[in-house]
KOLZA-993773 format. One record per atom (N, C-alpha, C): x, y, z. Coordinates in steps of 0.05 Angstrom, whole numbers, plus 5000, padded with zeros to 4 digits. Example, Ala and Ser with C-alpha at 12.3 -4.5 7.8 and 13.67 -1.06 7.14 Angstrom:
REM KOLZA-993773
526448865156
524649105156
526449345156
525749555142
527349795143
525850015157
REM end
This chain:
REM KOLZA-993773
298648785309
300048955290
303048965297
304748975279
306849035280
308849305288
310549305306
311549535320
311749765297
312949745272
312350025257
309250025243
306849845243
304949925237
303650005261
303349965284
302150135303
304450405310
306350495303
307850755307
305750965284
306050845263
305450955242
301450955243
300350855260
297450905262
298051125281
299051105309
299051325325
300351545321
301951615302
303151915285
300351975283
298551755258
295951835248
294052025262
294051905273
291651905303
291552115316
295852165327
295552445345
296352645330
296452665310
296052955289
293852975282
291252825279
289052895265
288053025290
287852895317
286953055344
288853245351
291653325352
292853535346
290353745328
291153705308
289253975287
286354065303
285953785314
282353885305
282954005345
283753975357
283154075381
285054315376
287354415370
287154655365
286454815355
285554725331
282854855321
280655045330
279554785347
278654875366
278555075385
280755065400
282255375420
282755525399
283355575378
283755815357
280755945357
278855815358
276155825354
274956045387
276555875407
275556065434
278256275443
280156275420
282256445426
283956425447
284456135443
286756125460
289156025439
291655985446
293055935437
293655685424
294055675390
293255325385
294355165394
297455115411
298854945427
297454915446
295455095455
294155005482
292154685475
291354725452
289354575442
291154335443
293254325422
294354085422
295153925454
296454145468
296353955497
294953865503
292053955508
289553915521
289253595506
288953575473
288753375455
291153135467
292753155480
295053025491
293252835519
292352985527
290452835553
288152685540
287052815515
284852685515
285152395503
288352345494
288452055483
289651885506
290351955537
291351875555
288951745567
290051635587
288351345602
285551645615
285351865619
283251995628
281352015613
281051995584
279352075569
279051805558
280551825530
280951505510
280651195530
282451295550
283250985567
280550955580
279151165588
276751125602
274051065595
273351205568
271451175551
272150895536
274450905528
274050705511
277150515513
277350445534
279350355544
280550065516
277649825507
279849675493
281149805461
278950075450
280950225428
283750325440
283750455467
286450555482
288450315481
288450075486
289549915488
291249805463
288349875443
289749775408
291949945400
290350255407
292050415397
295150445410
295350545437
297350565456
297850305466
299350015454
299849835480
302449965495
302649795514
305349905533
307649895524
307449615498
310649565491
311449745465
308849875456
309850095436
310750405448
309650475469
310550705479
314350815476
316150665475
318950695470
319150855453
318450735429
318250895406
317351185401
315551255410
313851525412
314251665427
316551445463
318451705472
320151815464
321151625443
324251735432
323251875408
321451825396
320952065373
320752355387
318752355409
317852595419
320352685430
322352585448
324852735458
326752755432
327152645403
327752805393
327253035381
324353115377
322653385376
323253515392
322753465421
324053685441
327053755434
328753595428
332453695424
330753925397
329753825388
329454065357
328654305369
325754265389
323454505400
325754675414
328154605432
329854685449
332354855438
332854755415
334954985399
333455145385
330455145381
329455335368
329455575390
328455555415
327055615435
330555805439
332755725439
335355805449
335356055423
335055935389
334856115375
333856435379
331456315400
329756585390
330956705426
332156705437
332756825462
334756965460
333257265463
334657595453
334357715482
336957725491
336857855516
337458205506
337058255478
338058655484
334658695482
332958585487
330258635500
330958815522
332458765550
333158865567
334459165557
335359255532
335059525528
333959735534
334959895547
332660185566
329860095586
330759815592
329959745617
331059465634
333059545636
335759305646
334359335680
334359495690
334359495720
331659405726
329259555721
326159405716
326259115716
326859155687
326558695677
328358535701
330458635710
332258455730
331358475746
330358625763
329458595786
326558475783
325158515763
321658345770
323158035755
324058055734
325657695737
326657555755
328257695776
329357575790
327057555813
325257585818
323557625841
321157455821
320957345805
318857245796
320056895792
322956895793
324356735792
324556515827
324956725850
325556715878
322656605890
321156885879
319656705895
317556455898
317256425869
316556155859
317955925875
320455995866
321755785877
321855675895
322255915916
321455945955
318855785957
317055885947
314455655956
314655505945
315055385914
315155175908
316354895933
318255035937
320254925951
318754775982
317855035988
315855006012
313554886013
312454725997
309454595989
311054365984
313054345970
313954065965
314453865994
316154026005
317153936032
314653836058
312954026053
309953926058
308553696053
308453696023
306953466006
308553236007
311653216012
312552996013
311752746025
310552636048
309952396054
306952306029
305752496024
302852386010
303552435981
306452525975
306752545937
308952465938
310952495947
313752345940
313852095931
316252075919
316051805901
317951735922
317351435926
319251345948
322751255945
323951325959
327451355956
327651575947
327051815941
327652065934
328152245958
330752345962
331052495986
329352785983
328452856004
326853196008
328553325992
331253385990
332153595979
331853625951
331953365939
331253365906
328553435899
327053295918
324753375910
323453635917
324253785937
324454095942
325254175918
328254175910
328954385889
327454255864
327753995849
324954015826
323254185828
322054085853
319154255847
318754665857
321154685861
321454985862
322155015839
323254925823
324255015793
322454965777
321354795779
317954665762
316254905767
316455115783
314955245790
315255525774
318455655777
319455815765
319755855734
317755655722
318455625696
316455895679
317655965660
315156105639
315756075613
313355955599
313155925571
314256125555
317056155550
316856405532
316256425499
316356215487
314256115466
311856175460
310356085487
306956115480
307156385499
308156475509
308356785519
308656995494
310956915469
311157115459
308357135430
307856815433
304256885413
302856985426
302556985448
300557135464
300757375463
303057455457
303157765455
304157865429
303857735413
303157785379
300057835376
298957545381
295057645378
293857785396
295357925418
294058035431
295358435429
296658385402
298558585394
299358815424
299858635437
302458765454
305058805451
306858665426
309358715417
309658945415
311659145428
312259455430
311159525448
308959575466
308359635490
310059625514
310259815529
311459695556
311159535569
307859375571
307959165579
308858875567
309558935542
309958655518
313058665533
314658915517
317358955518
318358775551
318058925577
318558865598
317958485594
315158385589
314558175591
317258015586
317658005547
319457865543
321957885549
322258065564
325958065570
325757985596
323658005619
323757865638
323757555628
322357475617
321057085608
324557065599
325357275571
327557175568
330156995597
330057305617
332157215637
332457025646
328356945657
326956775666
328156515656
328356485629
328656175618
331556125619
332456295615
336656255629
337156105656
335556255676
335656275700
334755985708
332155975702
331155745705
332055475692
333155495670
334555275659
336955135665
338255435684
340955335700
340155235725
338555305738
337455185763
336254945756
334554825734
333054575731
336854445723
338054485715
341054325702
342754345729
342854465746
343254405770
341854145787
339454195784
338554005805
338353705791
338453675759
339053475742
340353335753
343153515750
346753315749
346653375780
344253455800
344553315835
343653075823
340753035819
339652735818
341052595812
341752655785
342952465773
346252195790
347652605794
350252435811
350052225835
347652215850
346952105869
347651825868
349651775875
351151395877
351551375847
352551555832
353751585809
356951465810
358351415785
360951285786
362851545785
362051635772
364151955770
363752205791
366852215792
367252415824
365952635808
365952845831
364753105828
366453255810
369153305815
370253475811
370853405779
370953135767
370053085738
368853105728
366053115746
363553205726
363453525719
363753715742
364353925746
366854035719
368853945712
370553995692
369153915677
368153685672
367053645643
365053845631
364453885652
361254195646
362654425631
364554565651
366554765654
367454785625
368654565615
369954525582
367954575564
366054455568
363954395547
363054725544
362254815571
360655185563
363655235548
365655295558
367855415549
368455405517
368255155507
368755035484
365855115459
364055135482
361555215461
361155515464
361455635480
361956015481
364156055463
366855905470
368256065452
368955975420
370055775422
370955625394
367955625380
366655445386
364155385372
362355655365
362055775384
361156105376
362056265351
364856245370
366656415349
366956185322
366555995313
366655825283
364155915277
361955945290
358956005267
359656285254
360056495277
361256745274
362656765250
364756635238
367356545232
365156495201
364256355203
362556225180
360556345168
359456525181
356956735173
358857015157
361356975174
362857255152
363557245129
364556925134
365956795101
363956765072
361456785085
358556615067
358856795050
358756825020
358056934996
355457004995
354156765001
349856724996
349356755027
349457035032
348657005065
346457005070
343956965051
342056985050
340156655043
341456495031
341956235027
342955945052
341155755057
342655545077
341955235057
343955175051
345055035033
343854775054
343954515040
344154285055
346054195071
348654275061
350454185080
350854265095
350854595099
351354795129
348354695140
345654605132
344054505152
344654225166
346154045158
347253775157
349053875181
351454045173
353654155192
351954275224
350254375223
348154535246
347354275261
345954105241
344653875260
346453745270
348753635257
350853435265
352353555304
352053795295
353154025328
351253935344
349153965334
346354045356
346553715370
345953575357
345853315362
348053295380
350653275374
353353305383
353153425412
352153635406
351953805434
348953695456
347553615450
345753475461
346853205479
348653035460
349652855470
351852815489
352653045489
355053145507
354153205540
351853325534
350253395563
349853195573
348353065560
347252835565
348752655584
351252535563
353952345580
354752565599
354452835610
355852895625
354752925657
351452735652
348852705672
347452985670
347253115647
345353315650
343353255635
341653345620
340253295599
339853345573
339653215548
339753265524
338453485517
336853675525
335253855524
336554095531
338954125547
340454325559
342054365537
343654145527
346054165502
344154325482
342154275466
339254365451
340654625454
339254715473
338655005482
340055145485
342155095494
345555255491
347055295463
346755055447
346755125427
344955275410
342955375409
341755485401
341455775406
342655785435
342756045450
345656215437
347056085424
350056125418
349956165385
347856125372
346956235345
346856535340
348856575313
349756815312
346356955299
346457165314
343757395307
343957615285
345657605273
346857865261
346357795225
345457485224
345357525191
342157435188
341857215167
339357105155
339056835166
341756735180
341756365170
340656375196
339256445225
338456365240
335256375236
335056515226
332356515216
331056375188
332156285172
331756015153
331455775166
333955745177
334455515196
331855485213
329955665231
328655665245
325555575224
326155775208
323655585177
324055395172
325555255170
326955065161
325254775171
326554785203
326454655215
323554715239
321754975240
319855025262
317254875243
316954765221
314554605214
314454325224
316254225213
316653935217
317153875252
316954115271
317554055293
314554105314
313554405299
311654445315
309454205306
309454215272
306254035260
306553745260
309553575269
310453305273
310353235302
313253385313
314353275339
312453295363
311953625363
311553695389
308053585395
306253505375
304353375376
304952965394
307352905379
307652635386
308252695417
309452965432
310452985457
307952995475
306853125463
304353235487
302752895484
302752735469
301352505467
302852355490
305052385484
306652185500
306452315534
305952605536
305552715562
302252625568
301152645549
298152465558
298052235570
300052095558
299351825571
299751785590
301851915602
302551875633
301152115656
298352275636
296952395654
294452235658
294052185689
291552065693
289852195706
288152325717
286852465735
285352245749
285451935741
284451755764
286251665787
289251855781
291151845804
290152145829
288252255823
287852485840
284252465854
284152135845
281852095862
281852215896
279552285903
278652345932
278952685934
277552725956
278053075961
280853105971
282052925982
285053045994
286753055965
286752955940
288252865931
287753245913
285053185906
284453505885
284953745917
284853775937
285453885959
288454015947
289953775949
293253835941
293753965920
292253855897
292254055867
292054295873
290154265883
288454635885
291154805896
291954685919
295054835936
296754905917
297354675892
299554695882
297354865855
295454975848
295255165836
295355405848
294855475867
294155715887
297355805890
299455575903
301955665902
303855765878
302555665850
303955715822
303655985820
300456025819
298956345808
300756495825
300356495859
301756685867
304156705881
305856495863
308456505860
310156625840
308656665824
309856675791
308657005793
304856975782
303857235783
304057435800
303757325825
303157525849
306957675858
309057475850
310957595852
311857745835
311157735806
310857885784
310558195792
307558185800
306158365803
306558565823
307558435839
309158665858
311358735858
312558495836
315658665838
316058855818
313758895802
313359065779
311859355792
310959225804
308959495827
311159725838
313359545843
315559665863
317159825854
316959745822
318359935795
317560125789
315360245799
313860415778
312060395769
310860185757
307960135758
306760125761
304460295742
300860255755
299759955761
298459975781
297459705791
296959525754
294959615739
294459425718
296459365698
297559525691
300759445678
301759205692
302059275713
303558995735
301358835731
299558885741
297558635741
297758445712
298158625699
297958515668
300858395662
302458495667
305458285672
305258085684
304658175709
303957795727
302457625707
300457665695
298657515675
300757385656
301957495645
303357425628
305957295636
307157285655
309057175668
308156945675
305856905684
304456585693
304056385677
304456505649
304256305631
306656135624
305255795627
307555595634
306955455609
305555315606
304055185583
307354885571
306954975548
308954695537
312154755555
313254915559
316154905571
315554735604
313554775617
312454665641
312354305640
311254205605
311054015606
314453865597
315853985590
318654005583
319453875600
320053975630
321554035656
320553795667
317353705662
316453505681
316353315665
317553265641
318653025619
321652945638
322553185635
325353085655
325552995684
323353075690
323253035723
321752805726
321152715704
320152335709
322752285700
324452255674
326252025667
328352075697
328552245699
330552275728
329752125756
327252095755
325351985773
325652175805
325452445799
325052645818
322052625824
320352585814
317252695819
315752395804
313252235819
311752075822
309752125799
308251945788
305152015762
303452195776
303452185804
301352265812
302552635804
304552675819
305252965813
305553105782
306452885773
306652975739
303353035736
301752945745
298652935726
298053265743
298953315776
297653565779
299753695762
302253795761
303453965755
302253975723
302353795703
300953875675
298554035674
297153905704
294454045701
294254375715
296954385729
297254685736
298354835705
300054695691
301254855666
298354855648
296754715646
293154875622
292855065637
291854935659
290255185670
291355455676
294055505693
294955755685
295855815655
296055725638
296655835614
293155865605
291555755608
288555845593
288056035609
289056165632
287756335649
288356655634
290756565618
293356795617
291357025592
290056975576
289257185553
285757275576
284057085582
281757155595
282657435611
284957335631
286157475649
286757715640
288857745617
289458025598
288458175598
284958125588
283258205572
282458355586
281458215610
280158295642
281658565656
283858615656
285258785665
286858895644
286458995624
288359065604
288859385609
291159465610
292259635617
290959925596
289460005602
288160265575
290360375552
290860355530
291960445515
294460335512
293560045523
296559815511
295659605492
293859505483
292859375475
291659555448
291859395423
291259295397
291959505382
294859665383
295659825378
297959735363
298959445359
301859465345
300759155331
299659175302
299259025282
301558745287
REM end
C-alpha cells in the first residue's frame, strides 16, 4: 500500500478501537480517555503485535510510523493550549494557603523519590550515554505529574465540583501543572543543551524574551482585541486563523529555542483572556476534532512503543511494582498528609490524595517527550505508561471507597 493509503487505513482502525474501548470504560465507569489509552496498547506489539503479529505488520509497518508521529504531536500542540485554556488559578480563592502548601508537597515529594528510584534503577533501566542527573530529574518530574483534564471529569461524574474536596483538588492539580511543566522545561533545555552549539547565556535570553513578549505584548493584544470586538460573542474565521497562526508560532519558538513544542502550546493558552466568550468557542471549536481525531492517533502512537515483552522476568515486573509503589506514595501519600496537616479529616485527605494521583494522558505527554529527547529507554516508557492506567483506574474505585460523607453527589 501506499504511504497515504496505509495513514488513512490506520486513522480507520484507531478511532473505531478508540470508540469501542471507551465505550467500554464508560460502561465500568471509568473515564472514556482511560479506554482510549488502554485501546492505544492494545494495537501495540503487546496485544495486535502478539496475537496477530503479520495483520500488526500490515497495519503499523515501521516506515509508516513518521506520519502518525507527526499527526499525533500536532494534536498534542492543539490538546496543550486547550489544557493552558482551561487553567484558572482564582480556584485558589479562600484557600490560597491550604492548596499551596498540599501542591507544593505533592509536587516535592514525588519528585524526591522519583528522583531516588531513578538513581537506583539506573544501571538495569538507563538508556546508555545518559548522565544520572538527567535521568534523575526526568524521572522525578515524570513522577510529579497530575492529569488535570481527566482529574477535572472525574470530578464532574463524580459531582464533586463545589465541594471542598473538588475545589482544593483543582487548584492544587492547577499549581501542580505550572509547577510541573516548568520543571519538565527545565530539565528539557538541560538535555537538550548537552554538546549543544548555543551558549547558555543565549539560550537563557532567548527564553527570557519570549515569556516577556508573550505575558506582555501578546497578552496585552488578545486583551486589546477582546475589548475592540463588536460580536463578542462570535469567533469569525479569521480571528480563529489569527489564534492558530500564534499558537503554532509560539510552539515553534520553544521548540528552536531547545524546549519543546508543547510548552509554547501551553503558555499560550495559559495567556488566553478569561473575561469574554472567545475562549470558550475557541475551545468548541477546536476540543472535537482534537479529543475524537488527534488524541486517539497519540495514544496509538504511545501503543506502539509500549511493549510489556520488554518487562519479561520477575526482576523486570519487580522494578514496575517499585516504580508503582513509589508514584502512589509519592503523589497520594504526600497529598494526603499534607492535606492532613491542614486541617483535614483523615478521608477528605484521603480522598484528595486519590484524586491528586491521577496521571493518566498528561503522564503519557511527558514520556512522549522524554523519548524524542532520549532521557528514558522503551523499557521505562512501557513501565511508566503502565504506572499512568493503573493509577488513574485506581483513582474513582478509590473515591468511592473512602468518600468523604456528605461530599459526594450533591452538585449536578
Amino acid at each position: 500500500m501506499s504511504s497515504l493509503t496505509t495513514l488513512l487505513l490506520q486513522i480507520a482502525v484507531v478511532l473505531a478501537v478508540a470508540r469501542a474501548t471507551g465505550w467500554l470504560f464508560r460502561r465500568i465507569h471509568q473515564p472514556q480517555v482511560m479506554g482510549e489509552m488502554a485501546g492505544g496498547i492494545l494495537l501495540g506489539p503487546s496485544v495486535l503485535g502478539a496475537l496477530a503479529p503479520g495483520a500488526s505488520r500490515v497495519l503499523f509497518p515501521p516506515g509508516s510510523l513518521s506520519a502518525l508521529d507527526t499527526l499525533s504531536t500536532i494534536g498534542l500542540v492543539l490538546f496543550m493550549f486547550l489544557v493552558g485554556t482551561r487553567l484558572d488559578l482564582h480556584e485558589l480563592r479562600g484557600r490560597r494557603r491550604s492548596a499551596l502548601f498540599i501542591s507544593q508537597t505533592s509536587i516535592v515529594v514525588p519528585f524526591i523519590l522519583g528522583a531516588l528510584l531513578a538513581v537506583s534503577l539506573l544501571r538495569a533501566l538507563g538508556r546508555p550515554g545518559v548522565p544520572v542527573l538527567h535521568f534523575a530529574l526526568f524521572m522525578g518530574a515524570a513522577m510529579s505529574i497530575t492529569a488535570f483534564p481527566v482529574l477535572a471529569r472525574i470530578l464532574a461524574e463524580e459531582r464533586l465540583l463545589g465541594t471542598r474536596v473538588g475545589s482544593v483538588a483543582l487548584a492544587c492539580a492547577a499549581v501542580d501543572d505550572v509547577q510541573a511543566w516548568c520543571i519538565l522545561a527545565a530539565v528539557v533545555w538541560l538535555v537538550r543543551s548537552t554538546g549543544a552549539g548555543a551558549p547558555l547565556w543565549l539560550t537563557l535570553a532567548g527564553l527570557t524574551l519570549y515569556v516577556v513578549v508573550m505575558w506582555t505584548i501578546v497578552r496585552g493584544a488578545l486583551h486589546r482585541l477582546e475589548r475592540r470586538r463588536a460580536d463578542r460573542d462570535s469567533l469569525t474565521q479569521g480571528r480563529l486563523a489569527l489564534i492558530l497562526i500564534t499558537l503554532f508560532a509560539s510552539a515553534w519558538v520553544t521548540d528552536r529555542l531547545g524546549m519543546h513544542a508543547l510548552f509554547g502550546a501551553f503558555l499560550f493558552g495559559a495567556i488566553m483572556p478569561r473575561d469574554s466568550g472567545i475562549t470558550g468557542l475557541l475551545a468548541k471549536r477546536l476540543e472535537d476534532v482534537t479529543v475524537v481525531l488527534f488524541l486517539p492517533l497519540f495514544f496509538a502512537s504511545a501503543g506502539l512503543r509500549t511493549s510489556l515483552g520488554l518487562l519479561s522476568g520477575g526482576s523486570m515486573w519487580f522494578m514496575f511494582g517499585l516504580v508503582l509503589l513509589v508514584a502512589v506514595a509519592g503523589k497520594a501519600g504526600g497529598a494526603m498528609l499534607a492535606a492532613r496537616a491542614t486541617g483535614m479529616p483523615w478521608r477528605e485527605a484521603a480522598a484528595l490524595g486519590a484524586l491528586l494521583n491521577t496521571r493518566g494522558l498528561m503522564e503519557l505527554v511527558v514520556l512522549k517527550i522524554g523519548l524524542e529527547i532520549g532521557a528514558i529507554s522503551g523499557t521505562v516508557f512501557t513501565m511508566m505508561a503502565l504506572m499512568a492506567l493503573v493509577t488513574t483506574l485506581m483513582t474513582v474505585p478509590l473515591l468511592r471507597w473512602i468518600r468523604p460523607a456528605g461530599t459526594g453527589r450533591a452538585h449536578p
